[in-house]
Backbone as a printed PyTorch tensor [residue, N CA C, xyz], in Angstrom:
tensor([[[231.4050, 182.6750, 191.7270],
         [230.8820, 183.9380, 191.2150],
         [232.0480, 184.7660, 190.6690]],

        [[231.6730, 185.3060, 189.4910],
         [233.0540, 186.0500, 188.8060],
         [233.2630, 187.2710, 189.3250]],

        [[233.7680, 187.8740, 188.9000],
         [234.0890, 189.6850, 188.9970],
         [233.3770, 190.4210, 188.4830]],

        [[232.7530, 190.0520, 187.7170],
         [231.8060, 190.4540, 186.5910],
         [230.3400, 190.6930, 187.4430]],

        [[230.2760, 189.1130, 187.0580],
         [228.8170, 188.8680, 188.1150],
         [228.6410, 189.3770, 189.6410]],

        [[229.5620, 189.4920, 190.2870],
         [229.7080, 190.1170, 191.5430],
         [229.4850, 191.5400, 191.4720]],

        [[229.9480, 191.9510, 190.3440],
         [229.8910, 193.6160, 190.3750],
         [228.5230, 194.3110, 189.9210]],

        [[228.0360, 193.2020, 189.2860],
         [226.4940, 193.2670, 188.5460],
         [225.6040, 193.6320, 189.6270]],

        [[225.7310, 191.9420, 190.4490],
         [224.4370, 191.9370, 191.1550],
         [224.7530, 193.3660, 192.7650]],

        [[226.0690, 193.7620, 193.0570],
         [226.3060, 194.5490, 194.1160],
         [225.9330, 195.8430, 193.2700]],

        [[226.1890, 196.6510, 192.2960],
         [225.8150, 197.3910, 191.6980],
         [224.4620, 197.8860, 191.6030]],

        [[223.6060, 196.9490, 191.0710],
         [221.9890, 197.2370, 191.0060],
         [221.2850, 196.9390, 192.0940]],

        [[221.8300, 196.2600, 193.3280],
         [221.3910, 196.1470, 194.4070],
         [221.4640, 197.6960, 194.8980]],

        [[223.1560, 198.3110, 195.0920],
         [222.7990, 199.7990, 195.4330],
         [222.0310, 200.7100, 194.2580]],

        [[221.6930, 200.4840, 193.3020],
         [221.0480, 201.1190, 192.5090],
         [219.7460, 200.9580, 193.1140]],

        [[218.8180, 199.5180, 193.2940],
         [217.5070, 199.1920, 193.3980],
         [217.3710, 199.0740, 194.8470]],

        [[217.8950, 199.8410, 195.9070],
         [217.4760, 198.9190, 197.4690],
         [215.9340, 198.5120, 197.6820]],

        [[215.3580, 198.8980, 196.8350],
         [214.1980, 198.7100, 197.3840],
         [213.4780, 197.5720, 196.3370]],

        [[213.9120, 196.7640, 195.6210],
         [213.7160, 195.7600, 194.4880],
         [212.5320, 195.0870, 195.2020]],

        [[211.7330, 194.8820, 194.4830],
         [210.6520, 193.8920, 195.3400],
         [209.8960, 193.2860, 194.0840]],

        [[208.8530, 192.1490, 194.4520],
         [207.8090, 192.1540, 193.5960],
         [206.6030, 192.6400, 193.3050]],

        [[206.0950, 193.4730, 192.2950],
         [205.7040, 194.4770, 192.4600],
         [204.4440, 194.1600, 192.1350]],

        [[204.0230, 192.8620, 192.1080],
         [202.5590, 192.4000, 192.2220],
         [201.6990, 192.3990, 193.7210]],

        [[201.1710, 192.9580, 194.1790],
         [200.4130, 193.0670, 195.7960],
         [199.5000, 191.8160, 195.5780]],

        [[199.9160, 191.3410, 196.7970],
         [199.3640, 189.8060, 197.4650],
         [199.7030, 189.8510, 198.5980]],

        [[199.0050, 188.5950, 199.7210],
         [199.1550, 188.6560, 200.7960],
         [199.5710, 187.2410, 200.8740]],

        [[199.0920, 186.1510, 199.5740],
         [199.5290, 184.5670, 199.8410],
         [199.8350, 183.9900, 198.7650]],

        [[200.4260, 182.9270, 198.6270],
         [200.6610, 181.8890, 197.1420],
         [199.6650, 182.4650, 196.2320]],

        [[198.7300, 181.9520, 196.7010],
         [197.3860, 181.7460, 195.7020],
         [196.9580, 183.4810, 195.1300]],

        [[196.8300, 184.3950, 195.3510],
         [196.8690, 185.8360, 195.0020],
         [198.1190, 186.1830, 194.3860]],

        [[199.4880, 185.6210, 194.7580],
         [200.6270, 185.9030, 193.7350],
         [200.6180, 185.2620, 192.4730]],

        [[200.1200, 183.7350, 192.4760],
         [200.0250, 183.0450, 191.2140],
         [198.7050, 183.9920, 190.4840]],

        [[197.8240, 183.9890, 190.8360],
         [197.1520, 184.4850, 189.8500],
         [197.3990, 185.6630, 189.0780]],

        [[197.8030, 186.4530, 190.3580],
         [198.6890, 188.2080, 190.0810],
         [199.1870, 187.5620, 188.7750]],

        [[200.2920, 186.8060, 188.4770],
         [200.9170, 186.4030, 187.4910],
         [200.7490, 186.0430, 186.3420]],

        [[199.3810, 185.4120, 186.6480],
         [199.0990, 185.2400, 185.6870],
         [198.4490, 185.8960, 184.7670]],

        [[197.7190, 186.8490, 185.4860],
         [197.1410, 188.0110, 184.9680],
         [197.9130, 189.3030, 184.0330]],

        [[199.5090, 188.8770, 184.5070],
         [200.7400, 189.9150, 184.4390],
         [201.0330, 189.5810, 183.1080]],

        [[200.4190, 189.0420, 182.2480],
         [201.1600, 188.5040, 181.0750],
         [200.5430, 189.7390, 179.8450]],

        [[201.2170, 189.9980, 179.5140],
         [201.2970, 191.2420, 178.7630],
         [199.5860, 192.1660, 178.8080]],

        [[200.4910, 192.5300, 180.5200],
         [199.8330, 193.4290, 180.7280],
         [200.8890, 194.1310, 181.8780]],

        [[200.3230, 195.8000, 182.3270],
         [201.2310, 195.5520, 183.5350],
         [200.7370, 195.7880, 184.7820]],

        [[201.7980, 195.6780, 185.6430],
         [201.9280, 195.1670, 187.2680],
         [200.5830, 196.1130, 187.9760]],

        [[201.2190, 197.5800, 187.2960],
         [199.6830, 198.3380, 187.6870],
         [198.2410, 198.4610, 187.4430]],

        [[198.0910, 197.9970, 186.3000],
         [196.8280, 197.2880, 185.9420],
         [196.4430, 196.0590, 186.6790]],

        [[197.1620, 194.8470, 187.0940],
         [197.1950, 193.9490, 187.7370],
         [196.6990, 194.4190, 189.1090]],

        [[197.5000, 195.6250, 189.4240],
         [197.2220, 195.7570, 191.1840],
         [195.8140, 196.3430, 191.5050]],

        [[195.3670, 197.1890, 190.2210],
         [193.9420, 197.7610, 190.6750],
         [193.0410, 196.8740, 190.2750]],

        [[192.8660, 195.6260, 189.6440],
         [192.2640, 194.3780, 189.3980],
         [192.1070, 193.5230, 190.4960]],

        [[193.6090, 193.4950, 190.9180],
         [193.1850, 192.1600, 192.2520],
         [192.3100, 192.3880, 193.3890]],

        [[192.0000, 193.6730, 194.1250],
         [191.6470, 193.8750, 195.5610],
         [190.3640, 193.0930, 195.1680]],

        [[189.5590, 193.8430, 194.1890],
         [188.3980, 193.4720, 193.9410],
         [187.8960, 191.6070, 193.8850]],

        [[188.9570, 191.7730, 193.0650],
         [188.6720, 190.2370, 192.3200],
         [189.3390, 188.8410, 193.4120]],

        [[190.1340, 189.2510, 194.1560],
         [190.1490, 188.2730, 195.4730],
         [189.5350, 188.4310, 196.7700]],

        [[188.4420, 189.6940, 196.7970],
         [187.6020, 190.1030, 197.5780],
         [186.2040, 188.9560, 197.1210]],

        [[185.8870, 189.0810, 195.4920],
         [184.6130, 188.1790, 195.2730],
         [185.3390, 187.0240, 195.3810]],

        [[186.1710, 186.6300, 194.8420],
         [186.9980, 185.2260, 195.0700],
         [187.8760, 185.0440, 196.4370]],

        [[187.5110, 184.3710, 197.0360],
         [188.7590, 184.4570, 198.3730],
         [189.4400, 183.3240, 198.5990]],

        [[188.9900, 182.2850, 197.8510],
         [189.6540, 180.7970, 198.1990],
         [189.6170, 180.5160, 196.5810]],

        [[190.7330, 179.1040, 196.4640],
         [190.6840, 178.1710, 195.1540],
         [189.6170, 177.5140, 194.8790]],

        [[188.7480, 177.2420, 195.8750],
         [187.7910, 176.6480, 195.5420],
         [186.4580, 178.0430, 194.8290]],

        [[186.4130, 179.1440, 195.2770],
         [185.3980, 180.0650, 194.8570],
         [186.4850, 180.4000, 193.4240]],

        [[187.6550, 180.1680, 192.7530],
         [188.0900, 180.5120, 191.4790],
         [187.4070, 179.0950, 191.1800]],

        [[187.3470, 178.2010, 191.1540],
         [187.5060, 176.7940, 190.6390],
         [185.6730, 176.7700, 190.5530]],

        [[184.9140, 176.9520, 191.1740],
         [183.4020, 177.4440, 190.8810],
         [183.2030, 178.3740, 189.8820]],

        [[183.8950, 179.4700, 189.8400],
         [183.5690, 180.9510, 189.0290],
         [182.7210, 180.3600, 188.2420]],

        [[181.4610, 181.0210, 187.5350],
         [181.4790, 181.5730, 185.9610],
         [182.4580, 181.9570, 185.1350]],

        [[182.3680, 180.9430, 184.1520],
         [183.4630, 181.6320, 183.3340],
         [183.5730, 183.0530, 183.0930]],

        [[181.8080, 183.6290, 182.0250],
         [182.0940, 184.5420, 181.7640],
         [182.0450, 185.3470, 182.5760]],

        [[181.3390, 185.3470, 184.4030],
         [181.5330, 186.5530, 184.4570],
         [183.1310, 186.8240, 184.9310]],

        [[184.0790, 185.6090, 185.2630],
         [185.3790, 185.9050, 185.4890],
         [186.1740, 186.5730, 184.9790]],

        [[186.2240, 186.5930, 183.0140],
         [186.0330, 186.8440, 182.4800],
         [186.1160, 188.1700, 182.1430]],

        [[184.8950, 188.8720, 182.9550],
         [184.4010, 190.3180, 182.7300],
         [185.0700, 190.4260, 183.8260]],

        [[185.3160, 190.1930, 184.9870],
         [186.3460, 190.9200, 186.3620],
         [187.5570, 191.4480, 185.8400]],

        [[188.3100, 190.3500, 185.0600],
         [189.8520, 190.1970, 184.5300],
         [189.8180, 191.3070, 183.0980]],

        [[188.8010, 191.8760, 182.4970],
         [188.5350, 192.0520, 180.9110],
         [189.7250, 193.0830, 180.9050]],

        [[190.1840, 194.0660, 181.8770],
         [190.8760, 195.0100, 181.8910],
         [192.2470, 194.6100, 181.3030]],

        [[192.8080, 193.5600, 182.2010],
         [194.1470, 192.7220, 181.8300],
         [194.3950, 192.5500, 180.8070]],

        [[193.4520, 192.2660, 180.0630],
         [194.1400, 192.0970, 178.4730],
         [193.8550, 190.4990, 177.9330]],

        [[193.2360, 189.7350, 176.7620],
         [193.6900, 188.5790, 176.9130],
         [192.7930, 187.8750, 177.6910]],

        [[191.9320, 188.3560, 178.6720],
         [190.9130, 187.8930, 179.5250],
         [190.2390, 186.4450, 179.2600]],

        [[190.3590, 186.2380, 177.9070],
         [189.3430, 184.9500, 177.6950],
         [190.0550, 183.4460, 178.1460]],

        [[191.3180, 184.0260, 177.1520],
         [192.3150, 182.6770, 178.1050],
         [192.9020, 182.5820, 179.2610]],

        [[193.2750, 184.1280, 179.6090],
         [193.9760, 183.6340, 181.3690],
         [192.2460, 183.8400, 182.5340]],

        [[190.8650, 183.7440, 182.0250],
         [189.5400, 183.4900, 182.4750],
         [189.9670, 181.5690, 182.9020]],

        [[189.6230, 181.0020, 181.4090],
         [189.9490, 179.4250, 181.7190],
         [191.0420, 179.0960, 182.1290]],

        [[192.6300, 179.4160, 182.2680],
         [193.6380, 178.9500, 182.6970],
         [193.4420, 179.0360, 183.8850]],

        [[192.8440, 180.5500, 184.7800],
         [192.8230, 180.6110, 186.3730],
         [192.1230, 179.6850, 186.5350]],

        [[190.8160, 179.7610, 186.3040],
         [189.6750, 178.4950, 186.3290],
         [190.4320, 177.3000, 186.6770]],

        [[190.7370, 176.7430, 185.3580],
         [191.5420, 175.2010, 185.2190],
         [192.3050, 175.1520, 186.4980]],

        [[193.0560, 176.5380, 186.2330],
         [194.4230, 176.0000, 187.2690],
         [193.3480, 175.6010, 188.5310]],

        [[192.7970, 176.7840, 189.3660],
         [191.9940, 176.3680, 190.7190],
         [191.6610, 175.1500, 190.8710]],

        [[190.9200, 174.7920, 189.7940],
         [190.5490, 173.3040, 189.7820],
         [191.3860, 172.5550, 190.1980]],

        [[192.4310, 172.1220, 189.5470],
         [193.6020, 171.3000, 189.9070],
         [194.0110, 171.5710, 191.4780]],

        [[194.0380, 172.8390, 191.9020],
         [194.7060, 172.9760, 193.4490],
         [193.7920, 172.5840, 193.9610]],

        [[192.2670, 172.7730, 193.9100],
         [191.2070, 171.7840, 194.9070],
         [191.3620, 170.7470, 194.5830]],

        [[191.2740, 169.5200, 193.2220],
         [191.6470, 168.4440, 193.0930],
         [192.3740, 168.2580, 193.3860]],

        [[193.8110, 168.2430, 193.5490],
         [195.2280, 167.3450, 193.6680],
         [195.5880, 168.2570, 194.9650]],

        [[195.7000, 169.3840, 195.4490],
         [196.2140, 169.4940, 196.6030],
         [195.8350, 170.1170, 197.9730]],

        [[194.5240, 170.1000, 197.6950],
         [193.1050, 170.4070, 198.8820],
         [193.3350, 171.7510, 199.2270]],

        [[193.1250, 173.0240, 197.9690],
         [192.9360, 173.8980, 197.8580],
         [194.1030, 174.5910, 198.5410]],

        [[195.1800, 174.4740, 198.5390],
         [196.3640, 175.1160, 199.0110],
         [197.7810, 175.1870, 197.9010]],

        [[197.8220, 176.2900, 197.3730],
         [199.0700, 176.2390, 195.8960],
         [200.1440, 175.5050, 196.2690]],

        [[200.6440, 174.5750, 195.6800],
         [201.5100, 173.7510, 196.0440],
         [203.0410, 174.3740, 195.8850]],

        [[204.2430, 174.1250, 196.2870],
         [205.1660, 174.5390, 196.5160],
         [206.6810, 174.0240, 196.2310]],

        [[206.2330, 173.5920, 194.7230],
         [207.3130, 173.0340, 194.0510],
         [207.3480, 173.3060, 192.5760]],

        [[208.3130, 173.7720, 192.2760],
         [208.1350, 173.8750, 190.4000],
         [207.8470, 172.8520, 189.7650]],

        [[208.1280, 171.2130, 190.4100],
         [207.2380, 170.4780, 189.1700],
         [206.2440, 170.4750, 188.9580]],

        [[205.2660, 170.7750, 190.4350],
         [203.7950, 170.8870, 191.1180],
         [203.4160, 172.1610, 189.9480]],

        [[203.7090, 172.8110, 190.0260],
         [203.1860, 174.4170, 189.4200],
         [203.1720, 174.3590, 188.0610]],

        [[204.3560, 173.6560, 187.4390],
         [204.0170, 174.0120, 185.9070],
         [203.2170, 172.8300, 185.5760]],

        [[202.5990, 171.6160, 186.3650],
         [201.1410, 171.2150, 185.6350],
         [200.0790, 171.6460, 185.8900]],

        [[200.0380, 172.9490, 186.2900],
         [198.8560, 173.4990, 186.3350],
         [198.8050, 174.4900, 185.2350]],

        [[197.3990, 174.7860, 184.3870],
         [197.4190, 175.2810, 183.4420],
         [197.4060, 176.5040, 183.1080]],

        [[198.4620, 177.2870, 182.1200],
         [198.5000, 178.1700, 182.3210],
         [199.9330, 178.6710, 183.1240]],

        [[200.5240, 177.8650, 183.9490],
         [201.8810, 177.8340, 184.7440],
         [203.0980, 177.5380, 184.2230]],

        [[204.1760, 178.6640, 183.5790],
         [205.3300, 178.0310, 183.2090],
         [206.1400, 178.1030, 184.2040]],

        [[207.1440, 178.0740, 183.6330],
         [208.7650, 178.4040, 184.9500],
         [208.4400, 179.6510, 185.7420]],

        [[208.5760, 180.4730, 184.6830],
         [208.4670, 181.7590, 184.9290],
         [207.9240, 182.2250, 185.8670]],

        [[206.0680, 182.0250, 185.7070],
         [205.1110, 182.0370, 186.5440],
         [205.6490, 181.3030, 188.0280]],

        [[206.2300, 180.0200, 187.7700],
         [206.2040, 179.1040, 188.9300],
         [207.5650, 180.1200, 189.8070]],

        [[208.4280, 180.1510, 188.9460],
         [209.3640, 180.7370, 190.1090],
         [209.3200, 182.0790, 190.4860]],

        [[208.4350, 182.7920, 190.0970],
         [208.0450, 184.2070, 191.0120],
         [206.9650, 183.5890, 192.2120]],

        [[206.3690, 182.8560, 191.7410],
         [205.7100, 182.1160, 193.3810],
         [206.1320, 181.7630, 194.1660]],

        [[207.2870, 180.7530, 193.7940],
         [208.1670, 180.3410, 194.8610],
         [208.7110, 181.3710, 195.2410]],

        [[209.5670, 182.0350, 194.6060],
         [210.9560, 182.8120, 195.0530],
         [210.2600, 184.2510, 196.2180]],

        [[209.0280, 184.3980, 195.8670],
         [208.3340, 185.8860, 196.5070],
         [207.1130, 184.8960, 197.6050]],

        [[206.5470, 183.7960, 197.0690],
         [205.8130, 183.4070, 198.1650],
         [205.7980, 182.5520, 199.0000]],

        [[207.0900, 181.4990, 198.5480],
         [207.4570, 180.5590, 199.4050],
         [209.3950, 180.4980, 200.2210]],

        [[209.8150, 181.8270, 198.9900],
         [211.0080, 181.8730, 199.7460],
         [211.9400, 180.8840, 199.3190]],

        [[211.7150, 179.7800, 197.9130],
         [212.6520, 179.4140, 197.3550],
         [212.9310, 179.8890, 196.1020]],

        [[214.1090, 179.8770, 196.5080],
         [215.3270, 180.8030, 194.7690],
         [214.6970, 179.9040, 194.0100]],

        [[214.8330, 181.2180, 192.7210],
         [214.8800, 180.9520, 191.3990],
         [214.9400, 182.0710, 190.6030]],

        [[215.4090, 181.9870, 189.5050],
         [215.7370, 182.7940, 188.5780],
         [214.2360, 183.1590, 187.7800]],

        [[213.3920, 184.3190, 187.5540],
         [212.5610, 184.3970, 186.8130],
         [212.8980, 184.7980, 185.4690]],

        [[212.9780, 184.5820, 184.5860],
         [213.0970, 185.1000, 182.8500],
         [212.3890, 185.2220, 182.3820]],

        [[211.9370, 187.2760, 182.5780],
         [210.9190, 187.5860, 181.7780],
         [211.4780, 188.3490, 180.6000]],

        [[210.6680, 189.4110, 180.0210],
         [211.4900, 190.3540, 178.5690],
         [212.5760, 190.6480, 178.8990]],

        [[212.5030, 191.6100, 179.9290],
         [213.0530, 191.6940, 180.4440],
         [214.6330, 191.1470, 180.7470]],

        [[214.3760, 190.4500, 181.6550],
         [215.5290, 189.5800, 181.9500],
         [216.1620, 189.0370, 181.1670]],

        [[214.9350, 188.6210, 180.2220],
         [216.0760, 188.0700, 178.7360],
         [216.7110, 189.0650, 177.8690]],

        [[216.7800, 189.9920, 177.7940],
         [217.0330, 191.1670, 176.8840],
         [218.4060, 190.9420, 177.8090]],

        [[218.3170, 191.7660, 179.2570],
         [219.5290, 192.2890, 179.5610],
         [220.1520, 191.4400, 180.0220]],

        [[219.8820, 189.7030, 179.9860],
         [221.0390, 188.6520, 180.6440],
         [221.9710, 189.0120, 179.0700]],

        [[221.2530, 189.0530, 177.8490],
         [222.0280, 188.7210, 176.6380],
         [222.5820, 189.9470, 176.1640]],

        [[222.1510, 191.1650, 176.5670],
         [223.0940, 192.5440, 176.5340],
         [224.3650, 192.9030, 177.7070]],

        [[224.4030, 192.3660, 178.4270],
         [225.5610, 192.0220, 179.5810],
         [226.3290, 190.5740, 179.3490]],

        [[226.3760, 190.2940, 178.3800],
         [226.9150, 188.6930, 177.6520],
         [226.9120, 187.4700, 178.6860]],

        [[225.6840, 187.7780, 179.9620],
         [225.4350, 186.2550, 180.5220],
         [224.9770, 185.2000, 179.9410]],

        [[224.9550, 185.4750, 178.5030],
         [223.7390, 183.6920, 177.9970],
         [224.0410, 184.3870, 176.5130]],

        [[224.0230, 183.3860, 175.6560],
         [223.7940, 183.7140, 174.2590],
         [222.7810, 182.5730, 173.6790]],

        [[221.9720, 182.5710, 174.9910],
         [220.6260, 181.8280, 174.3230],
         [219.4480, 182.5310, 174.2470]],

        [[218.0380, 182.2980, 173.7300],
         [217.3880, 182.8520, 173.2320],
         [216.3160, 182.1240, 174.2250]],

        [[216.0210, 180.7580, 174.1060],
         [215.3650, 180.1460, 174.7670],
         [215.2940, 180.8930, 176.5590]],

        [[214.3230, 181.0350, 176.9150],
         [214.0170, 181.2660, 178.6280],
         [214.4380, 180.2540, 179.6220]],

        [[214.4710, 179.3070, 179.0180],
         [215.0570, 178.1330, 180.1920],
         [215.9790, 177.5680, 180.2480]],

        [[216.8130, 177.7580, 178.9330],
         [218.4500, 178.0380, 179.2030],
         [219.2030, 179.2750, 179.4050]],

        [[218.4790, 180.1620, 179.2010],
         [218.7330, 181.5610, 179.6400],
         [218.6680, 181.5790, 181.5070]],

        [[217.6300, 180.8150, 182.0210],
         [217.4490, 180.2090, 183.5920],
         [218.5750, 179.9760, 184.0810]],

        [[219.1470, 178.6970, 183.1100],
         [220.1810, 177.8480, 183.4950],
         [221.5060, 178.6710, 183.3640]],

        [[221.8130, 179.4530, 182.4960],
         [222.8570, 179.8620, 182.9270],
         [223.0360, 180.6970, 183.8840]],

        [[221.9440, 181.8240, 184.1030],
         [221.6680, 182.8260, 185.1940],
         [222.1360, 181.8640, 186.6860]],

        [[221.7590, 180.9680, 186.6460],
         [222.0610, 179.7050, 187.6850],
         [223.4220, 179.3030, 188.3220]],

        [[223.7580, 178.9140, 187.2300],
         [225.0350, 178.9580, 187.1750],
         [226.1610, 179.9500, 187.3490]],

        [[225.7920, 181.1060, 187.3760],
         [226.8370, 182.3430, 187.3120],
         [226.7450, 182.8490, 188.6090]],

        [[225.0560, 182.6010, 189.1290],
         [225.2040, 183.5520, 190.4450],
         [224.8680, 182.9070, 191.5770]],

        [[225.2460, 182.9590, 193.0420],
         [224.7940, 181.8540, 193.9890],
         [223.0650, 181.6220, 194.0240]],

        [[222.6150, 180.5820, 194.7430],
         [221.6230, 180.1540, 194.7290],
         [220.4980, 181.1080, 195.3880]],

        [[221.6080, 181.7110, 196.2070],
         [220.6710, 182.4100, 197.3470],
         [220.2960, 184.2080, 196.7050]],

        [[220.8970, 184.4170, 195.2630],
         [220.7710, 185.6890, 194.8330],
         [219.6170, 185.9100, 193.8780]],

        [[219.5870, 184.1650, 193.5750],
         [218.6760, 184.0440, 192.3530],
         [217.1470, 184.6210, 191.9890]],

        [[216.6150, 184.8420, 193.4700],
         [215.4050, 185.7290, 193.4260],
         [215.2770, 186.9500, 193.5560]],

        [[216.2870, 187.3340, 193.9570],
         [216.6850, 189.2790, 193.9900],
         [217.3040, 189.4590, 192.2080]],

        [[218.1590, 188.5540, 192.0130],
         [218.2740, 189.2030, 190.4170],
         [217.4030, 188.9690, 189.5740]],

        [[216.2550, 188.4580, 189.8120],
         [215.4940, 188.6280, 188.4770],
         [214.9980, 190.1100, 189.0880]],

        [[214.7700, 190.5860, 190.4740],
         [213.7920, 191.9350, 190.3780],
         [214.6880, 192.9900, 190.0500]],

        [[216.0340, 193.0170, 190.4300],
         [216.6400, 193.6170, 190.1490],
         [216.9630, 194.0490, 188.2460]],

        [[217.1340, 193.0550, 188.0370],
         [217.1960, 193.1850, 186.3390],
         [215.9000, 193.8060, 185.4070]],

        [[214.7840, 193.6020, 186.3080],
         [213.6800, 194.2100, 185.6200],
         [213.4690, 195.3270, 186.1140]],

        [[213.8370, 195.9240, 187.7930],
         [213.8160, 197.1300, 187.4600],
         [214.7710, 198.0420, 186.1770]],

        [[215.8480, 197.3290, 186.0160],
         [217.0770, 197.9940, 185.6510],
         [216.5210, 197.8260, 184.0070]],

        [[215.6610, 197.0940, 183.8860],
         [215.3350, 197.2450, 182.2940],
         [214.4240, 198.1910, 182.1530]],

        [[213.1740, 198.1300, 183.4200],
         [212.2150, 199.7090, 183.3740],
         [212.9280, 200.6700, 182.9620]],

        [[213.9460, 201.0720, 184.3250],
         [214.4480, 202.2810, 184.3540],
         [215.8400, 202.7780, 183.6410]],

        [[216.9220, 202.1060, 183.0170],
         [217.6270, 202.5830, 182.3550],
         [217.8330, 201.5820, 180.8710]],

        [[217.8220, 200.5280, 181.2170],
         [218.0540, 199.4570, 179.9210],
         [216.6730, 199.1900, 179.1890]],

        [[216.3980, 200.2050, 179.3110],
         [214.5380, 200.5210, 177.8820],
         [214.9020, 199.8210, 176.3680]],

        [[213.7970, 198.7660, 176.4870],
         [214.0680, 198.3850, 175.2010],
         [214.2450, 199.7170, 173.7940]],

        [[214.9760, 199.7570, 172.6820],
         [214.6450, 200.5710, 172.1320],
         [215.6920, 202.0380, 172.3030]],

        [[215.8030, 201.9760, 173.4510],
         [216.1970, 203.5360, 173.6460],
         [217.0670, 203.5400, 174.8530]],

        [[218.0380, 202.3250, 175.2280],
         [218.7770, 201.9570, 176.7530],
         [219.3650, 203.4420, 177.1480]],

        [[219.3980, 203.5940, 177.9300],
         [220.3990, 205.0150, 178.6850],
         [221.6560, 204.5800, 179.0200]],

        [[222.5570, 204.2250, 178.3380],
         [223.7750, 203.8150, 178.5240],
         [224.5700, 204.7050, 179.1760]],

        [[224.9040, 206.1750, 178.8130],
         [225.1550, 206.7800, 179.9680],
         [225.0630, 207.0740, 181.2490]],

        [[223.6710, 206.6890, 181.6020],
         [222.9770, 206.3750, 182.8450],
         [223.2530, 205.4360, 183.5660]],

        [[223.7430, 204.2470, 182.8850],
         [224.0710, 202.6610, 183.4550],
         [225.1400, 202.5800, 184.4330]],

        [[224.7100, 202.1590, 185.6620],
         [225.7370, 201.7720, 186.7600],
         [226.6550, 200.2240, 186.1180]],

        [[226.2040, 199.9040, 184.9020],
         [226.9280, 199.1050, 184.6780],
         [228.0310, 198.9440, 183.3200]],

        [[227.9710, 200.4740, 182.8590],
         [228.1890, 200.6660, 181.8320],
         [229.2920, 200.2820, 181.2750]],

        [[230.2510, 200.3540, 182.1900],
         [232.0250, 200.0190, 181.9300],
         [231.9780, 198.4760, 181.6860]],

        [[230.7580, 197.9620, 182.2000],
         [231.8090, 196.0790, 182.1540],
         [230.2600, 195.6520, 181.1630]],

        [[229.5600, 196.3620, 180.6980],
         [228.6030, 195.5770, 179.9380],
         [229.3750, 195.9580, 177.9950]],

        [[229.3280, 194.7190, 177.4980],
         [229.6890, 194.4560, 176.0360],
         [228.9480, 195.2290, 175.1880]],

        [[227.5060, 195.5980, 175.8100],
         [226.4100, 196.5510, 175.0470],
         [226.3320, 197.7700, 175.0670]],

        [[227.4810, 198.2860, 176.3040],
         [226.9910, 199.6250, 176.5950],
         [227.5180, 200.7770, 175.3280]],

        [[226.5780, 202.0760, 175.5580],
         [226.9120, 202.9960, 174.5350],
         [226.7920, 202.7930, 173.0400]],

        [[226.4260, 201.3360, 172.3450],
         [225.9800, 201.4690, 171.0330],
         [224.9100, 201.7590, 170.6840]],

        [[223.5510, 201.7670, 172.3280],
         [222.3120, 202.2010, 171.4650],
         [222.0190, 203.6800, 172.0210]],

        [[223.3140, 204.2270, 172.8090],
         [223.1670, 205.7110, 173.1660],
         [223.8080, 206.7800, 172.2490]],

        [[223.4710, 206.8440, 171.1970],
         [223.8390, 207.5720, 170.4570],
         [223.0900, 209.0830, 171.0200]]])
């Protein structure tokens, strides 16, 4: 771990003590969907959606039954409803078929389910099963490549280097950390560079604080 990277992740840790994932669930199966639902939409829309909608649904097997449409109409708020309707669907299906209704607990397991990328898969793991991983959302990709960790574009070499720079065991606190830090001071558009606890060692700081 560099000097750099050390100062990053100790920095926004005292900036964020309270970093978490900010999707409400109680198990795998309520975080994956949370997620999936999270796709350009946000976390708070997500949270007043779920009580309801894993109250009529409570198992993989009652998603993997649903009606489409009225699933559909539960989710309509989220945004996008028609496809992440059949992806939850599909996916359920698959966890009652292949792993007797219990979300399985491996990233190769997760991204063949439909609808499941990295992304998705490693906020499940990393928040519901407790194995690291780096999540790369807008987020994360914006400010790995405005702090000069990656000069890739792609999300899953943007992963890989995040990987590489920071220990294994940090890898699920810095993705929450980085997305708070993109909410609250590194705003697409309008960053608060003066504001930035990281301002001195980032390559970006102060050109979009005019």
């Amino acid at each position: 771990m560099s000097e750099k990277t050390l100062h990053i992740f100790s920095r926004l840790s005292a900036a964020y003590p309270k970093a978490h994932c900010a999707l409400n669930h109680v198990n795998p199966r309520e975080l994956l969907i949370a997620t999936m639902l999270s796709a350009q939409c946000t976390d708070k829309r997500v949270n007043l959606v779920t009580p309801g909608l894993f109250r009529k649904y409570p198992t993989a097997q009652a998603f993997a039954d649903a009606d489409l449409d009225e699933l559909k109409n539960d989710i309509r708020s989220t945004g996008f409803f028609n496809n992440k309707a059949k992806a939850i669907k599909s996916a359920m299906q698959s966890v009652v078929a292949k792993f007797g209704g219990e979300i399985p607990g491996t990233l190769d397991e997760l991204v063949q389910l439909e609808g499941v990328g990295r992304k998705t898969a490693n906020v499940v793991l990393g928040d519901a099963f407790g194995v690291p991983g780096v999540v790369v959302d807008t987020h994360v990709k914006r400010l790995a490549n405005l702090l000069g960790l990656t000069k890739n574009a792609d999300p899953e070499k943007i992963e890989q280097d995040l990987m590489q720079q920071f220990p294994r065991e940090q890898w699920t606190m810095l993705g929450h950390l980085l997305i708070e830090h993109g909410r609250a001071v590194c705003i697409a558009r309008r960053p608060q560079c003066g504001q930035c606890v990281l301002n001195d060692i980032c390559p970006s700081a102060l050109k979009g604080d005019k």
